[in-house]
VOGU-3710 file (C-alpha; in Angstrom, 3 decimals, decimal comma):
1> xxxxxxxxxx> -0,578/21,166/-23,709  -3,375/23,693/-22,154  -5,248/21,703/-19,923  -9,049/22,167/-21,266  -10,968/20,755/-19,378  -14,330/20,816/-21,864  -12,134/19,599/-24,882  -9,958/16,596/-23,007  -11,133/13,510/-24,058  -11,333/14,721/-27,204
11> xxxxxxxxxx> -7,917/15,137/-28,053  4,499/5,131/-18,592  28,275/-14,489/-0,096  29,399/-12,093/1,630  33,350/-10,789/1,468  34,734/-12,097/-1,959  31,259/-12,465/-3,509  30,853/-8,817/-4,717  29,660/-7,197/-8,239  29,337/-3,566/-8,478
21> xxxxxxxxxx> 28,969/-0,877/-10,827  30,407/3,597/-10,474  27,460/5,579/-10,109  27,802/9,352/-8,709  26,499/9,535/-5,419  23,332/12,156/-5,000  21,528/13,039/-1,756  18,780/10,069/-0,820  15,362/10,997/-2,169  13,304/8,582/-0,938
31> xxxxxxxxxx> 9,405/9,085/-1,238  7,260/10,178/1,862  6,254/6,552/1,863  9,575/4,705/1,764  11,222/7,772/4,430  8,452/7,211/7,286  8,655/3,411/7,351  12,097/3,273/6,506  14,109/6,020/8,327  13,974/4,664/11,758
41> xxxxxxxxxx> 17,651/4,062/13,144  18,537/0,326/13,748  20,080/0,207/17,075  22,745/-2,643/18,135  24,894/-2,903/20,952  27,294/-0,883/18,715  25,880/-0,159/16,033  23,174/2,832/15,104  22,440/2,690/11,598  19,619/4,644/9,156
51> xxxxxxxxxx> 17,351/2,656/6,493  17,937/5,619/4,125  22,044/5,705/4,375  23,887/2,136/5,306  26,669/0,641/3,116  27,236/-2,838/2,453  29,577/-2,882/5,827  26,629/-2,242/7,840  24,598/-5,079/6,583  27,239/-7,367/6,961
61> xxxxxxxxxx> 28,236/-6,008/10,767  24,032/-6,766/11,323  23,760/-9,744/9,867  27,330/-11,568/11,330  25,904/-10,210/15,179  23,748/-12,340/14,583  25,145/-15,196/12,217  23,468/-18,573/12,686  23,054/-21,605/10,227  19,309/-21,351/11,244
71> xxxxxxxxxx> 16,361/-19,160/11,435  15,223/-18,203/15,014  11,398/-19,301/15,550  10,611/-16,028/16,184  8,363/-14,456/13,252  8,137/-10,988/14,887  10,459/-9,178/12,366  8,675/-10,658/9,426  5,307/-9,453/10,480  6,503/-6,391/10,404
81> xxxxxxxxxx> 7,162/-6,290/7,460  4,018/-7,562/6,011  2,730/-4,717/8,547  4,328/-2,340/6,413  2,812/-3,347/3,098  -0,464/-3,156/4,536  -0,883/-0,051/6,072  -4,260/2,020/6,434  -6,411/-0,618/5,483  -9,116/0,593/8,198
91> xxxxxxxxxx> -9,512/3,642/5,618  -11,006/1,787/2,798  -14,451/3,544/3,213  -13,035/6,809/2,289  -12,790/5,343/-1,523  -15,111/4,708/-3,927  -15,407/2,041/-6,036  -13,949/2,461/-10,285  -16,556/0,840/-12,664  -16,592/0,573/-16,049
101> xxxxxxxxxx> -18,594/-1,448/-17,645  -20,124/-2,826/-14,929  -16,646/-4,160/-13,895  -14,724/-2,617/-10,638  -11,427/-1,631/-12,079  -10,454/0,298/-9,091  -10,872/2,342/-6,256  -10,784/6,308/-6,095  -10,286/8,240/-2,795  -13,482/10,658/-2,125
111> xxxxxxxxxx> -10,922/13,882/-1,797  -9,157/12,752/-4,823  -12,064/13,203/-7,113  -13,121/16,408/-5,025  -9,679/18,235/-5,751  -8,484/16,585/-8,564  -11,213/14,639/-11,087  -14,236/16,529/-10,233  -13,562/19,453/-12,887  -12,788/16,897/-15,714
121> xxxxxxxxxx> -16,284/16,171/-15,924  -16,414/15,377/-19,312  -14,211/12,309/-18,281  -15,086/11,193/-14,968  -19,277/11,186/-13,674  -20,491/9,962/-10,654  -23,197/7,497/-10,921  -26,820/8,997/-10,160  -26,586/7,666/-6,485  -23,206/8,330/-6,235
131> xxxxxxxxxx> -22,074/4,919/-5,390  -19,031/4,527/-7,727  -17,373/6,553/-10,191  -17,178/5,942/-13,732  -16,224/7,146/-17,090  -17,733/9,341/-19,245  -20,181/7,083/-21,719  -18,493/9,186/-24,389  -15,391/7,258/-24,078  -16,384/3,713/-25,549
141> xxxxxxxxxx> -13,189/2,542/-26,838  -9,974/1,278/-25,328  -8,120/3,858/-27,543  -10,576/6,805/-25,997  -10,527/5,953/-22,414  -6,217/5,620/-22,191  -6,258/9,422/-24,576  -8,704/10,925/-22,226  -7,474/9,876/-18,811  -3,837/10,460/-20,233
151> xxxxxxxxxx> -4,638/13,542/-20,809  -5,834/14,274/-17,327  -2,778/12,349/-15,508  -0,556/15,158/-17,560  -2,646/17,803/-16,295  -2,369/17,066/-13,010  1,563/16,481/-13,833  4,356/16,020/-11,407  2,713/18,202/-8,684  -0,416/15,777/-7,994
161> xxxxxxxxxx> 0,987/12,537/-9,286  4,981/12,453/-8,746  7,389/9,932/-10,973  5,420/10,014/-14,491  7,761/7,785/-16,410  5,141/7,167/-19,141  5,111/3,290/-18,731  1,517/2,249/-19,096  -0,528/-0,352/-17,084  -3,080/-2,453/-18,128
171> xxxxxxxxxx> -6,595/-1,487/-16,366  -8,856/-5,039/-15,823  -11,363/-5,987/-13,457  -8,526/-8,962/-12,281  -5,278/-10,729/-14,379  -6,240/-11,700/-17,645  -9,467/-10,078/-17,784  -10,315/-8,047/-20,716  -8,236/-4,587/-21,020  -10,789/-1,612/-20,826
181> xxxxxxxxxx> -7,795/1,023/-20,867  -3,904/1,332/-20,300  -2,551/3,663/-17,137  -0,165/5,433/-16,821  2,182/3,641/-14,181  2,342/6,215/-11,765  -0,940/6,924/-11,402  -2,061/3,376/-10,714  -2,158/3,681/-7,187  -4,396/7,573/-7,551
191> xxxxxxxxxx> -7,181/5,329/-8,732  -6,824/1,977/-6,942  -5,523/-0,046/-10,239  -4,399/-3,168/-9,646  -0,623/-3,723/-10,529  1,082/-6,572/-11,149  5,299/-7,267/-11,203  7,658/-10,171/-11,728  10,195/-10,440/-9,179  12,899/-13,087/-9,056
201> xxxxxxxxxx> 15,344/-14,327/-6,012  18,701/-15,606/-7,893  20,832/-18,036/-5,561  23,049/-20,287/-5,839  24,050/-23,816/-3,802  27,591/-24,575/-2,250  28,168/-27,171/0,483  24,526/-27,545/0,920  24,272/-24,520/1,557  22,189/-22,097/-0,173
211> xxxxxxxxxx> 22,995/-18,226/-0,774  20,657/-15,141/-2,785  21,914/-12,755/-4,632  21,312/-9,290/-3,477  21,151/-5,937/-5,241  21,638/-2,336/-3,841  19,830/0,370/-5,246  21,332/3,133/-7,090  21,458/6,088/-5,332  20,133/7,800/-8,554
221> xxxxxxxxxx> 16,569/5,846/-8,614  13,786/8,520/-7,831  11,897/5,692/-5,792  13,578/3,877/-2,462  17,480/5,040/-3,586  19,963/2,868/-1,765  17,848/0,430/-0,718  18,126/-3,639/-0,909  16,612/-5,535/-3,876  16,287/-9,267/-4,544
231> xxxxxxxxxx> 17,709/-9,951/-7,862  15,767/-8,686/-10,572  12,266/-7,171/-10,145  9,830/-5,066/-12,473  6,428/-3,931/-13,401  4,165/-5,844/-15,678  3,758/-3,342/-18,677  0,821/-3,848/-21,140  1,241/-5,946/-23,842  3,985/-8,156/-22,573
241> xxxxxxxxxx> 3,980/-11,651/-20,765  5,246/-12,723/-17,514  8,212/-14,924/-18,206  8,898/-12,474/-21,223  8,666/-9,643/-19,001  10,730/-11,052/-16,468  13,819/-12,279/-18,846  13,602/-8,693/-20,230  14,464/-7,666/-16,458  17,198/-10,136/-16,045
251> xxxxxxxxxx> 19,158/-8,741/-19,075  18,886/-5,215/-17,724  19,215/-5,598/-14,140  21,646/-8,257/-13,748  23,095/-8,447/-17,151  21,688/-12,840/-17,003  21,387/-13,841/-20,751  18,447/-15,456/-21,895  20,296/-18,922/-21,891  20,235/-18,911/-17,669
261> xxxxxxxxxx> 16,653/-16,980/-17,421  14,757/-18,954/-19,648  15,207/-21,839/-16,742  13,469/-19,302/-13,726  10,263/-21,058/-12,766  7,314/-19,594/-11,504  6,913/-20,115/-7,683  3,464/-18,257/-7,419  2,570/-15,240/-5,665  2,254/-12,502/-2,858
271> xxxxxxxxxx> -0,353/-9,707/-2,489  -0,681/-6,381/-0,378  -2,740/-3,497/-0,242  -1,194/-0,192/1,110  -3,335/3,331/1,760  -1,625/6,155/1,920  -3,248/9,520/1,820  -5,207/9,890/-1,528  -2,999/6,403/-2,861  -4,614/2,751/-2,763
281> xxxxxxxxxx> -1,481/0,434/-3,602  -2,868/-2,629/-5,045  -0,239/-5,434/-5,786  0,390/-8,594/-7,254  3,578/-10,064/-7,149  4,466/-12,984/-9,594  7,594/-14,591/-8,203  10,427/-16,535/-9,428  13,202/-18,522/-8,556  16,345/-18,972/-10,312
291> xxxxxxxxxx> 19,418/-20,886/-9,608  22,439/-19,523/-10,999  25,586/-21,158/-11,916  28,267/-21,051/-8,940  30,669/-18,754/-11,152  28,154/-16,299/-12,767  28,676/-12,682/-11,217  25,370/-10,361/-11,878  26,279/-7,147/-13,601  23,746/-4,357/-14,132
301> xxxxxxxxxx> 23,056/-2,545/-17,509  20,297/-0,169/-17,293  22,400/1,941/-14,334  19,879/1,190/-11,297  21,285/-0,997/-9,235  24,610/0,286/-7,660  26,099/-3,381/-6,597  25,269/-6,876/-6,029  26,817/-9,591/-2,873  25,503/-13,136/-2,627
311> xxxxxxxxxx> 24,825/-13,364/0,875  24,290/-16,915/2,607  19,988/-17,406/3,005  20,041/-16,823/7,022  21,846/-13,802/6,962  19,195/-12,379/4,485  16,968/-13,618/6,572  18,415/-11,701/9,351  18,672/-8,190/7,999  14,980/-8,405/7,134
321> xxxxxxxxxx> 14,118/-9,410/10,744  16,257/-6,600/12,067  16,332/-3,734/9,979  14,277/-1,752/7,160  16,992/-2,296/4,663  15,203/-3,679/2,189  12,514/-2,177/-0,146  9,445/-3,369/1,533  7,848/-5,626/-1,089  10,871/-7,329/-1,835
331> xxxxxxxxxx> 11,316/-8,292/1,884  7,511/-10,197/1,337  9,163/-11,760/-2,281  12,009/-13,080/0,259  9,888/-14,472/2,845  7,970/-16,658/0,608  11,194/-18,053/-0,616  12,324/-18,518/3,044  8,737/-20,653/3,258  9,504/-22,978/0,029
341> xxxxxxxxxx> 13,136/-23,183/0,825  11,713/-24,236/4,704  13,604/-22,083/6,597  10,567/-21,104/7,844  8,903/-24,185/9,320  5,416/-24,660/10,932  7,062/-25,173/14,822  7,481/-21,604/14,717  4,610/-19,506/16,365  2,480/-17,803/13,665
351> xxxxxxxxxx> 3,355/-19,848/11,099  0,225/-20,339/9,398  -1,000/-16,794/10,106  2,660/-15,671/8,269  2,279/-17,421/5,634  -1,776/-16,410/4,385  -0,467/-12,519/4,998  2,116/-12,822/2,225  -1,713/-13,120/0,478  -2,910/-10,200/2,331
361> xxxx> -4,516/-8,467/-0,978  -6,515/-9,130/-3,402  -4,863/-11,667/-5,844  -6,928/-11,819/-8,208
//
């Protein structure tokens, strides 16, 4: 498509308890975002391992160094993590607020429009005092708005907005508000759009003692490749509910029928806001817990997740204090299960302050 710019808005347990699943091995290709936070070695007494290239040997060494049927009181290792789904928040000034229709739908970095959204004037104005940024009064419907600004997100392409997989976001003022145009899902965090996901921890109970289910990347997955997943996890598309969405994910990431994930129940919910360069992350986690049967083994269909171990609770627990293994938002997803589970308990230092940071955005 020629990219005119006058004619555009005219016209996506440890040891035995092992699933996995072949997948060619490629060179890790994580994102500038998941390499700085996540390719600092983790140094043991014996052990020096990289975020971006550990097996599931390494996480076990880390954990069992370690091993204890209880969480230390120290919270240090979680903040960090919450740390690292919060970054750049001092920068906030340097955006500018996305109105339309009087609603703030998101938040646009100043340079952003300047390079990028300035030419496509015919789709994006500034208001006469320059205050926010808004769509062109042209575009009235639903339908006109997601064609117009579609059109721009391909223009810009792969170049300015990396990992186009042309999955589409709703755009609202908060959840449940009225839709005033659909995203695509990369570009959500190029204008400051809120997103919102379903992720689920899957564990199971033996001797009192409880265990989650953990998945490993794929080293094939464009975004965080090798990294450590809680169970299932996925974007909230348009046009789909929650629980829907989210036994839709269990099919295809862990291969759990409808029959187990209809019984997941909805936990609540963590929130973060990341800035990075010219992208505003805004998140909204819905979470879920399920407990599975002692004898079901995930297995994943869609080909992103390259194995699964059910690892006791505190040993999870562990490897998030410790190490950058996991994919940063899941590690907040597991701490608020660590909270309702209370293996976190109000003794330890910080507790309270932990526990509103898993809240850290704007859930709304």
């Amino acid at each position: 498509m020629a990219c005119n710019h006058h004619r555009l808005f005219l016209s996506r347990s440890f040891g035995s308890s092992i699933a996995s699943r072949s997948s060619p091995l490629l060179p890790p290709r994580l994102s500038l975002c998941s390499r700085t936070l996540a390719s600092t070695p983790i140094r043991l007494s014996s052990l020096s391992v990289s975020a971006d290239c550990f097996t599931w040997d390494d996480v076990v060494r880390i954990s069992d160094s370690q091993h204890s049927s209880r969480l230390s009181d120290d919270l240090q290792g979680f903040f960090e993590k919450i740390r690292v789904c919060n970054r750049g928040l001092e920068k906030q000034s340097d955006f500018l607020p996305f109105v339309i229709e009087d609603q703030t739908v998101g938040c646009i970095h100043k340079g952003f429009f300047d390079d990028h959204l300035k030419r496509f004037s015919n789709v994006f104005i500034f208001t006469q005092d320059n205050s926010h940024i808004m769509l062109h009064p042209v575009l009235r419907t639903p339908n006109e708005r997601t064609q117009a600004v579609g059109d721009v997100v391909k223009c810009l392409g792969e170049e300015v907005i990396p990992g186009i997989r042309k999955e589409l976001y709703p755009v609202a003022s908060s959840f449940g508000a009225p839709v005033f145009f659909s995203l695509e899902r990369a570009a959500a965090p190029y204008f400051g759009i809120k997103a919102y996901g379903v992720h689920m921890n899957g564990y199971t109970e033996r001797n009192g003692h409880k265990y989650l289910w953990i998945g490993k990347r794929s080293q094939m997955k464009p975004t965080y490749p090798g990294m450590l997943d809680h169970l299932v996890a996925g974007g909230l598309p348009h046009g789909i509910a929650c629980k829907e969405n989210l036994m839709k994910e269990c099919e295809e990431e862990a291969g759990i029928p409808r029959s187990i994930s209809e019984r997941a129940i909805s936990v609540g919910a963590v929130a973060y806001g990341d800035i990075d360069g010219y992208r505003y992350k805004r998140d909204v986690l819905f979470c879920y817990d399920l407990k599975l049967p002692e004898d079901f083994i995930p297995e994943n269909q869609d080909g992103e997740v390259e194995s699964f171990r059910r690892i006791p609770v505190t040993q999870v627990a562990d490897v998030i204090q410790r190490t950058h293994f996991f994919k940063s938002n899941c590690s907040l997803v597991i701490i608020d299960f660590l909270f309702r589970h209370g293996y976190i308990g109000p003794d330890s230092l910080g507790y309270l302050e932990l526990l509103q940071s898993l809240r850290s955005g704007d859930c709304s």
